[in-house]
NUTOR-554098 format. One record per residue: residue number from 0; residue in three letters; x, y, z of N, C-alpha, C in turn. Coordinates in steps of 0.2 Angstrom, whole numbers, plus 2048, in hexadecimal, padded with zeros to 3 digits. Layout:
<pts>
<pt num="NUM" residu="ALA" n_x="X" n_y="Y" n_z="Z" ca_x="X" ca_y="Y" ca_z="Z" c_x="X" c_y="Y" c_z="Z"/>
...
</pts>
This chain:
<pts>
<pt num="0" residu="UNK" n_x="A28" n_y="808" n_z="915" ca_x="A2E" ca_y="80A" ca_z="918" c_x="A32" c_y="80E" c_z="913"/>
<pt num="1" residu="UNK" n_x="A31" n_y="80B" n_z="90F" ca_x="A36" ca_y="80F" ca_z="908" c_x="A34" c_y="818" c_z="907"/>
<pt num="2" residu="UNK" n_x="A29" n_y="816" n_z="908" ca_x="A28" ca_y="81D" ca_z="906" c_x="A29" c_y="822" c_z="90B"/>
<pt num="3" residu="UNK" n_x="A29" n_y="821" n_z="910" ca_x="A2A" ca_y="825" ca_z="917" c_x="A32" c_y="829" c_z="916"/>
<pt num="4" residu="UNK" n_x="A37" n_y="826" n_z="913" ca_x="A3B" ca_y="825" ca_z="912" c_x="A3F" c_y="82A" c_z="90C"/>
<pt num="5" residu="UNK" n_x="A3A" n_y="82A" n_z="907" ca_x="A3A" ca_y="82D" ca_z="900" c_x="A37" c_y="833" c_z="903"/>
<pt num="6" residu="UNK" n_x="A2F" n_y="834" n_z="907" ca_x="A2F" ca_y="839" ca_z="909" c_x="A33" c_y="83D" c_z="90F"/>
<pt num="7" residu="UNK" n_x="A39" n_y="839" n_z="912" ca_x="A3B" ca_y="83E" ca_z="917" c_x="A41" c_y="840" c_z="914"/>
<pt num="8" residu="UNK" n_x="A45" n_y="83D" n_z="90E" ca_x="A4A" ca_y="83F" ca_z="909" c_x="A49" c_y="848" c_z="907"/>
<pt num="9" residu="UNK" n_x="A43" n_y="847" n_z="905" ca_x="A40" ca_y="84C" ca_z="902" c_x="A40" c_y="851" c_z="906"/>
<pt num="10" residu="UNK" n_x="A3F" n_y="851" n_z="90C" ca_x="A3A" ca_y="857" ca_z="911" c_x="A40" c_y="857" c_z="917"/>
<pt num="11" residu="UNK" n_x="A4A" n_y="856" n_z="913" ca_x="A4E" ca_y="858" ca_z="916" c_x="A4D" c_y="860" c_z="918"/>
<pt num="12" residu="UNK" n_x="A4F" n_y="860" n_z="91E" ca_x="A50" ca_y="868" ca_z="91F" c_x="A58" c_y="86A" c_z="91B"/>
<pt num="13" residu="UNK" n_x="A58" n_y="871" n_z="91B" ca_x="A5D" ca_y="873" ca_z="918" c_x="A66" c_y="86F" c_z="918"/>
<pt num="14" residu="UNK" n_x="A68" n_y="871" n_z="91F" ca_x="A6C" ca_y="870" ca_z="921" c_x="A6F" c_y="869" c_z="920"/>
<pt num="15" residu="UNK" n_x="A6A" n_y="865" n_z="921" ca_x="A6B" ca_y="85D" ca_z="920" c_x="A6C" c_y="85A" c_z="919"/>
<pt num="16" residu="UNK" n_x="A68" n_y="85F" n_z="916" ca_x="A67" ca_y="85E" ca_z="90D" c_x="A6F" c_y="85F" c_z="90A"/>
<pt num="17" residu="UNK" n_x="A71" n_y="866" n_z="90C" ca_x="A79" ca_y="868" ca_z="90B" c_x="A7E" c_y="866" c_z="90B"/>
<pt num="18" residu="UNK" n_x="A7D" n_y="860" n_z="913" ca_x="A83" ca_y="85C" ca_z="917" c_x="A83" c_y="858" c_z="914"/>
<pt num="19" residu="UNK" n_x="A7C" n_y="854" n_z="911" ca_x="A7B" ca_y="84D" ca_z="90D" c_x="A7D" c_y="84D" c_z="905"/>
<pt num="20" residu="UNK" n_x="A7D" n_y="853" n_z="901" ca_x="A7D" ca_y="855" ca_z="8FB" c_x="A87" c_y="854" c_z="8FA"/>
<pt num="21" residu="UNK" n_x="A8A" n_y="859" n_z="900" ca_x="A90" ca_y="85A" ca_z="901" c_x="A93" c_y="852" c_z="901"/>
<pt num="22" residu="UNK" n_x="A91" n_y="84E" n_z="904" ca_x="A93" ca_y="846" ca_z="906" c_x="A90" c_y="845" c_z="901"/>
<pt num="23" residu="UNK" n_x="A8C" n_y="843" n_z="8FD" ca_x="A89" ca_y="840" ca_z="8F6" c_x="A91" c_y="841" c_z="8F2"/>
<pt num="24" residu="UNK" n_x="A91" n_y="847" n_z="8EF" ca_x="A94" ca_y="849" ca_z="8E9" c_x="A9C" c_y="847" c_z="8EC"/>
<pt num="25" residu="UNK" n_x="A9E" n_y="849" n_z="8F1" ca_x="AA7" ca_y="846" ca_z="8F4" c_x="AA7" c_y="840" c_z="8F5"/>
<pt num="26" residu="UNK" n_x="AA2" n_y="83C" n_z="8F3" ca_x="AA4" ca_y="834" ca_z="8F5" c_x="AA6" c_y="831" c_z="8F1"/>
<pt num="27" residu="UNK" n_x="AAB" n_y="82F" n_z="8F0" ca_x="AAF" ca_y="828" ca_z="8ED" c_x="AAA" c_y="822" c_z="8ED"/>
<pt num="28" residu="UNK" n_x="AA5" n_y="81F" n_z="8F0" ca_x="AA2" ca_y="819" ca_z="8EF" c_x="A99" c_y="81C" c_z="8EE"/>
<pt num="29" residu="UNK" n_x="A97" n_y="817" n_z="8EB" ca_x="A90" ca_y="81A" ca_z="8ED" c_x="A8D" c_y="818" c_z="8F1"/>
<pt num="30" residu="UNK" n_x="A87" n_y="81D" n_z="8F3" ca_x="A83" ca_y="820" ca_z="8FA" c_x="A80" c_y="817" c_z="8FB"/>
<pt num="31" residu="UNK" n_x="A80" n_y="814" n_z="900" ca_x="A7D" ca_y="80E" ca_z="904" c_x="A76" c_y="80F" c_z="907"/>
<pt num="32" residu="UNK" n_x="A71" n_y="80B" n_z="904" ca_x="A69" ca_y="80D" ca_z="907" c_x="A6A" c_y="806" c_z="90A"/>
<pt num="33" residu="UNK" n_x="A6A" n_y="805" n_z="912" ca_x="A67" ca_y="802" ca_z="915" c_x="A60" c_y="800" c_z="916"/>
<pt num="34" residu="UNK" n_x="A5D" n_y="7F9" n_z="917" ca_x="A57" ca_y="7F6" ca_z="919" c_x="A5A" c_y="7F1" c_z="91E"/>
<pt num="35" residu="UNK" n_x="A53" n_y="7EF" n_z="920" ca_x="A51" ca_y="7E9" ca_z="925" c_x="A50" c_y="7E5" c_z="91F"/>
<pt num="36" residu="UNK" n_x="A4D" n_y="7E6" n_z="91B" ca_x="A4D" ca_y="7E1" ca_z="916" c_x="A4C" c_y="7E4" c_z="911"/>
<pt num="37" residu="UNK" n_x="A51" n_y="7DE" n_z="90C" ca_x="A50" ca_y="7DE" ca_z="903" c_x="A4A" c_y="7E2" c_z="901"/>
<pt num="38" residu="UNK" n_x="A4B" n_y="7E9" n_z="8FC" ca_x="A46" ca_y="7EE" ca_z="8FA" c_x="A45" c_y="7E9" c_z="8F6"/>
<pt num="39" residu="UNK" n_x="A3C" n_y="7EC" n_z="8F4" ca_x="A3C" ca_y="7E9" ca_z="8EC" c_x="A3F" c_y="7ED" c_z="8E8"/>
<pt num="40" residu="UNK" n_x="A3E" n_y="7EC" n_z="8E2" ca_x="A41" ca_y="7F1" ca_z="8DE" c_x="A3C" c_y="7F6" c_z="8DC"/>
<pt num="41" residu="UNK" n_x="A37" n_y="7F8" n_z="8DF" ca_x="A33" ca_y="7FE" ca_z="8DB" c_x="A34" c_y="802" c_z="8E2"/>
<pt num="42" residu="UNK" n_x="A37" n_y="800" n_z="8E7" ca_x="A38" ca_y="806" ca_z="8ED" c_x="A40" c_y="806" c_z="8EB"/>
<pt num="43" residu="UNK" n_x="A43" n_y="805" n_z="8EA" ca_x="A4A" ca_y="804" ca_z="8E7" c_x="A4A" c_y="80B" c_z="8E2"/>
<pt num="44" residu="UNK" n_x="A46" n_y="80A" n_z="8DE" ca_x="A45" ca_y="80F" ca_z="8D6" c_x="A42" c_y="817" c_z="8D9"/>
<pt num="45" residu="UNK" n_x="A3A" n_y="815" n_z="8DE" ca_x="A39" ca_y="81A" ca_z="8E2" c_x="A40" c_y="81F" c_z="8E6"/>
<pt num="46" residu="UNK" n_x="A43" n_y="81B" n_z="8EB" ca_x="A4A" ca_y="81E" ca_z="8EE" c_x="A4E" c_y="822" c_z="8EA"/>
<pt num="47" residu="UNK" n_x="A52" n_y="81F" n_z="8E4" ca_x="A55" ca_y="81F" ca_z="8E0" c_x="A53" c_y="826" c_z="8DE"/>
<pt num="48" residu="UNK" n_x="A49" n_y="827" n_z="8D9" ca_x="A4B" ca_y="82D" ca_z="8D7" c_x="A49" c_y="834" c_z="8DD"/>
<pt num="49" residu="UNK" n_x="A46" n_y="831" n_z="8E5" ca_x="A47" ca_y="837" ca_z="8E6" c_x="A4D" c_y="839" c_z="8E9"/>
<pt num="50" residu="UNK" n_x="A53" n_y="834" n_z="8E9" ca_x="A5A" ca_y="837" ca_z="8EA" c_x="A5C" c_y="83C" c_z="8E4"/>
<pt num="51" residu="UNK" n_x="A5A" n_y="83A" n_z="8DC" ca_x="A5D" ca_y="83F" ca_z="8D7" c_x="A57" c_y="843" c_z="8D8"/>
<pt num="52" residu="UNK" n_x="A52" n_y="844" n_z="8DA" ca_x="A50" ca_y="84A" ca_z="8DA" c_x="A4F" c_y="84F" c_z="8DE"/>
<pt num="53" residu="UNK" n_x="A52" n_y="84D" n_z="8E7" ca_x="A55" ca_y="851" ca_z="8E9" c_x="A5A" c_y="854" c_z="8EB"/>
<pt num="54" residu="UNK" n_x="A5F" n_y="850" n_z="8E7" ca_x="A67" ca_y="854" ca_z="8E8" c_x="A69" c_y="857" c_z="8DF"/>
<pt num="55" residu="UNK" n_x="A64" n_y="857" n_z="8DB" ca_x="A64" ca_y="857" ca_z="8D4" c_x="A68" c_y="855" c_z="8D0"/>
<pt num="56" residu="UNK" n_x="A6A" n_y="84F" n_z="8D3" ca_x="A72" ca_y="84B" ca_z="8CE" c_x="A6F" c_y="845" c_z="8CF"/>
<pt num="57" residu="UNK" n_x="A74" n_y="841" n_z="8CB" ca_x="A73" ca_y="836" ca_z="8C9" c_x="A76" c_y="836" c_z="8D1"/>
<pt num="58" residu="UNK" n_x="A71" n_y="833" n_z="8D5" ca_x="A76" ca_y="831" ca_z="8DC" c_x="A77" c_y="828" c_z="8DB"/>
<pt num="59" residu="UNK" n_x="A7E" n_y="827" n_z="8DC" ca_x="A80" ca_y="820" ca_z="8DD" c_x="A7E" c_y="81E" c_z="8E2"/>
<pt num="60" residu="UNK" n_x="A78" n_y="819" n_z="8E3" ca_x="A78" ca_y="813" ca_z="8E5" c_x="A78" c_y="80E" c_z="8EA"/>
<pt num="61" residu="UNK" n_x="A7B" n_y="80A" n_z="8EE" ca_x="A7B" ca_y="804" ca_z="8EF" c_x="A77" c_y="802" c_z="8F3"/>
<pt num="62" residu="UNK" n_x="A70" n_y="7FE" n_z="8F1" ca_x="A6B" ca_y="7FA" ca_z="8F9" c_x="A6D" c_y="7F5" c_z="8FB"/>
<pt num="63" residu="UNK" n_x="A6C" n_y="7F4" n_z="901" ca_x="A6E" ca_y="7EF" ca_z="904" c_x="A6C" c_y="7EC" c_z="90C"/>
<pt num="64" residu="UNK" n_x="A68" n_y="7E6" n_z="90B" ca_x="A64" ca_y="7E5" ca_z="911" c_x="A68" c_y="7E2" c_z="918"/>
<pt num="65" residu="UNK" n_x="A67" n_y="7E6" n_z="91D" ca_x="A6A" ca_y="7E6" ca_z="925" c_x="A63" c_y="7E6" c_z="92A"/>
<pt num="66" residu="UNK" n_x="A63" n_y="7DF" n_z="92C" ca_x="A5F" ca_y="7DC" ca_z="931" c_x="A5E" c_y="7E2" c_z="937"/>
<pt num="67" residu="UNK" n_x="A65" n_y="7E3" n_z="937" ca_x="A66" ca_y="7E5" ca_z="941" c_x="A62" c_y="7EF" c_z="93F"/>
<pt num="68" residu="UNK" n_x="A60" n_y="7EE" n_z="93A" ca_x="A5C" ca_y="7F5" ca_z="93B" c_x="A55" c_y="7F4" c_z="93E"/>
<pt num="69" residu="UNK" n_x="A54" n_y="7F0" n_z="93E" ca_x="A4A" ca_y="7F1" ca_z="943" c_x="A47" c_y="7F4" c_z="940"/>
<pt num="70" residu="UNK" n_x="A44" n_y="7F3" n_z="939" ca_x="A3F" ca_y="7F5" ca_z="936" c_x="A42" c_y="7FB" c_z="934"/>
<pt num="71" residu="UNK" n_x="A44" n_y="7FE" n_z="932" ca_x="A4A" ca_y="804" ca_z="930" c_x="A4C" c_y="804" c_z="929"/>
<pt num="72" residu="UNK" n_x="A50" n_y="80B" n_z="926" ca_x="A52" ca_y="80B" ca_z="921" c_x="A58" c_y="810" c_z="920"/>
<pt num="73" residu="UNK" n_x="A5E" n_y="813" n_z="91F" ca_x="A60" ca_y="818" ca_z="91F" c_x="A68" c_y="819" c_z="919"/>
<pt num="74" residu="UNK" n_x="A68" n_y="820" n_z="918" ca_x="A6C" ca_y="820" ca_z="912" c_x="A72" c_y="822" c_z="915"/>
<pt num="75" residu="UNK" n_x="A79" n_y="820" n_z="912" ca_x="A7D" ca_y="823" ca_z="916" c_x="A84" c_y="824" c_z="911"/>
<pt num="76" residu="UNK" n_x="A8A" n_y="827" n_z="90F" ca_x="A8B" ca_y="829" ca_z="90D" c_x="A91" c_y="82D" c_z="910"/>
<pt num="77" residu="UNK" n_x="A98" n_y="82C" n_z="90E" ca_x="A9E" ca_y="832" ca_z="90F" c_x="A9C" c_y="835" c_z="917"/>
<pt num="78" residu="UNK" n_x="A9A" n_y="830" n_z="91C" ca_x="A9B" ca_y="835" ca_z="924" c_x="A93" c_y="835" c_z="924"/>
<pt num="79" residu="UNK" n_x="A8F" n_y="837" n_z="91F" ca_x="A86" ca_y="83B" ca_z="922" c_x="A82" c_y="832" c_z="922"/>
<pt num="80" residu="UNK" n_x="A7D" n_y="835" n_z="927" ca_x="A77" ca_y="82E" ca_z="924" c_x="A71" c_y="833" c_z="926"/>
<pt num="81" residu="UNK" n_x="A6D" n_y="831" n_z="922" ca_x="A65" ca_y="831" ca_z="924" c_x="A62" c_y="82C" c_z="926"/>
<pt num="82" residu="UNK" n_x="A5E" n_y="82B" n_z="92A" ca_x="A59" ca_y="824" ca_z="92B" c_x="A54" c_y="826" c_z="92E"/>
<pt num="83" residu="UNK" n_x="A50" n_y="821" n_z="92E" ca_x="A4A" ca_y="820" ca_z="92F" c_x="A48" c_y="819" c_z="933"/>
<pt num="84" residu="UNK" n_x="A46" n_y="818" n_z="938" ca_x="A43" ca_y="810" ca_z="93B" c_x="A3D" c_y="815" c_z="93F"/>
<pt num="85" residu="UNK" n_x="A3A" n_y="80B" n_z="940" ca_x="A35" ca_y="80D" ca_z="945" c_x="A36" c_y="80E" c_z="94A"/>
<pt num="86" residu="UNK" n_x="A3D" n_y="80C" n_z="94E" ca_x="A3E" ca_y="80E" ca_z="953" c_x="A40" c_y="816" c_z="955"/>
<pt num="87" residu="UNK" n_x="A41" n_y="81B" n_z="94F" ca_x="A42" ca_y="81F" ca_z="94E" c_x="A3B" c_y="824" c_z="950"/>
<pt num="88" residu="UNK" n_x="A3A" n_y="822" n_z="94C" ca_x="A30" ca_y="824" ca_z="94B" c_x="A2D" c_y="825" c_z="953"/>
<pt num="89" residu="UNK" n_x="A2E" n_y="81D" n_z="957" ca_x="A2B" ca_y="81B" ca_z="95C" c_x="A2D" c_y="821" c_z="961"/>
<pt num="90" residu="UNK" n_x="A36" n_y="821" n_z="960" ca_x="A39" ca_y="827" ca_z="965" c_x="A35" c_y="82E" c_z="964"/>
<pt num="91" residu="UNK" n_x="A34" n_y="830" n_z="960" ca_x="A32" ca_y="836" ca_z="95B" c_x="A2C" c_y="837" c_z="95F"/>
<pt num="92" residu="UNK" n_x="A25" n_y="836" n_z="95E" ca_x="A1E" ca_y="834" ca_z="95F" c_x="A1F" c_y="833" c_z="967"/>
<pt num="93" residu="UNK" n_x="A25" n_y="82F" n_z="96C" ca_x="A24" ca_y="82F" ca_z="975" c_x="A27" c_y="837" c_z="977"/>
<pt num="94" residu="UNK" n_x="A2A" n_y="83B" n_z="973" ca_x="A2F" ca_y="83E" ca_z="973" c_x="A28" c_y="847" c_z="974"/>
<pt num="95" residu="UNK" n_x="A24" n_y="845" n_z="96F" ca_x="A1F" ca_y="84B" ca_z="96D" c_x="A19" c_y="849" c_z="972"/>
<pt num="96" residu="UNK" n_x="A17" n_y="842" n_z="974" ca_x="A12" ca_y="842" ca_z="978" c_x="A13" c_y="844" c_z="97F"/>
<pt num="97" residu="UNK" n_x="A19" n_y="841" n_z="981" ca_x="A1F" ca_y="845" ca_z="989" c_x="A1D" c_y="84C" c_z="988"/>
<pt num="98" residu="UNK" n_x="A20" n_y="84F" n_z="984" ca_x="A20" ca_y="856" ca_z="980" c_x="A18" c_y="859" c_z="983"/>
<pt num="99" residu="UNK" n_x="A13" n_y="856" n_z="980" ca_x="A0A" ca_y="858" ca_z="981" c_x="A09" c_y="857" c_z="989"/>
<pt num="100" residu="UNK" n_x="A0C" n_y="852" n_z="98C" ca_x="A08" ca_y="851" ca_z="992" c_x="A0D" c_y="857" c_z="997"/>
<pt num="101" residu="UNK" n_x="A11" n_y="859" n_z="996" ca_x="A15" ca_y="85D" ca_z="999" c_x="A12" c_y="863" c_z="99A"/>
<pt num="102" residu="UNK" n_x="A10" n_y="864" n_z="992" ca_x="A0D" ca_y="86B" ca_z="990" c_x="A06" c_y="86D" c_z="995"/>
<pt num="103" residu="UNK" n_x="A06" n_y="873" n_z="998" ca_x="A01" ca_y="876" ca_z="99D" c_x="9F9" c_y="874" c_z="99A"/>
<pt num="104" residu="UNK" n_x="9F6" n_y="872" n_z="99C" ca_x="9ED" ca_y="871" ca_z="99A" c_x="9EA" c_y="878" c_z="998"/>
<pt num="105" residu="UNK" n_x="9EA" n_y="875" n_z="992" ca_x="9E5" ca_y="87E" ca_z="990" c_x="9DF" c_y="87D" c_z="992"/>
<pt num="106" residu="UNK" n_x="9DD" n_y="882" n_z="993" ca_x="9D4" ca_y="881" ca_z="994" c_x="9D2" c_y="885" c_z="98E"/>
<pt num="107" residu="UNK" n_x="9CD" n_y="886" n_z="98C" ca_x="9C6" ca_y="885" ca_z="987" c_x="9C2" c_y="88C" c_z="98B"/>
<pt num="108" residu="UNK" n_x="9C1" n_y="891" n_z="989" ca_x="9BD" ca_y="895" ca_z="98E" c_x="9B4" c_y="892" c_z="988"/>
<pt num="109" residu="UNK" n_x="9B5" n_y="892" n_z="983" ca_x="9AE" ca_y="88E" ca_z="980" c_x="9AB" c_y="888" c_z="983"/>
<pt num="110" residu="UNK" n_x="9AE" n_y="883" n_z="984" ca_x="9AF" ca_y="87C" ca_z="989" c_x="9AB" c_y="87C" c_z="98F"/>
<pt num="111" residu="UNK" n_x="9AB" n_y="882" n_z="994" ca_x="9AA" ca_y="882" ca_z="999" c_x="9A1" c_y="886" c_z="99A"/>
</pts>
């Protein structure tokens, strides 16, 4: 979970990265990483450095585990959050396969 997580941090689009950066640095408390559960601490250290390596500063901080996420995790911060669950995913993935079955049947002129 954490990596999924460390990678979707990284592979913000622009705009998000901005909002997130903007709400990092004006926040009086530090940034809250929710879980479903207690990180260990080597996804703790993973999250950690790819929050300083992609906003380019020391980002402050605080984990803290929340049952009511369902397999979930998200950073939240000054109004912005990011997250991440599997019910997210789930939605994502019925969302593109709706999407396929909608889509016109291509035919294959080699196939035939």
């Amino acid at each position: 979970m954490g990596e999924v997580f460390t990678r979707r941090l990284r592979e913000m689009d622009a705009q998000t990265k901005e909002g997130l950066a903007a709400a990092l640095q004006n926040a009086a408390e530090p940034a809250i990483v929710r879980s479903t559960f207690k990180l260990p601490e080597s996804q703790r250290a993973a999250i950690q450095n790819a929050l300083n390596e992609t906003f380019s500063a020391e980002v402050r901080v605080r984990f803290e585990a929340a049952p009511d996420l369902v397999s979930g995790i998200e950073l939240s911060t000054n109004g912005q959050k990011v997250a991440w669950s599997i019910a997210d995913y789930l939605a994502t993935l019925e969302k593109q396969v709706g999407e396929l079955l909608k889509a016109p049947a291509r035919t294959d002129p080699e196939s035939a």
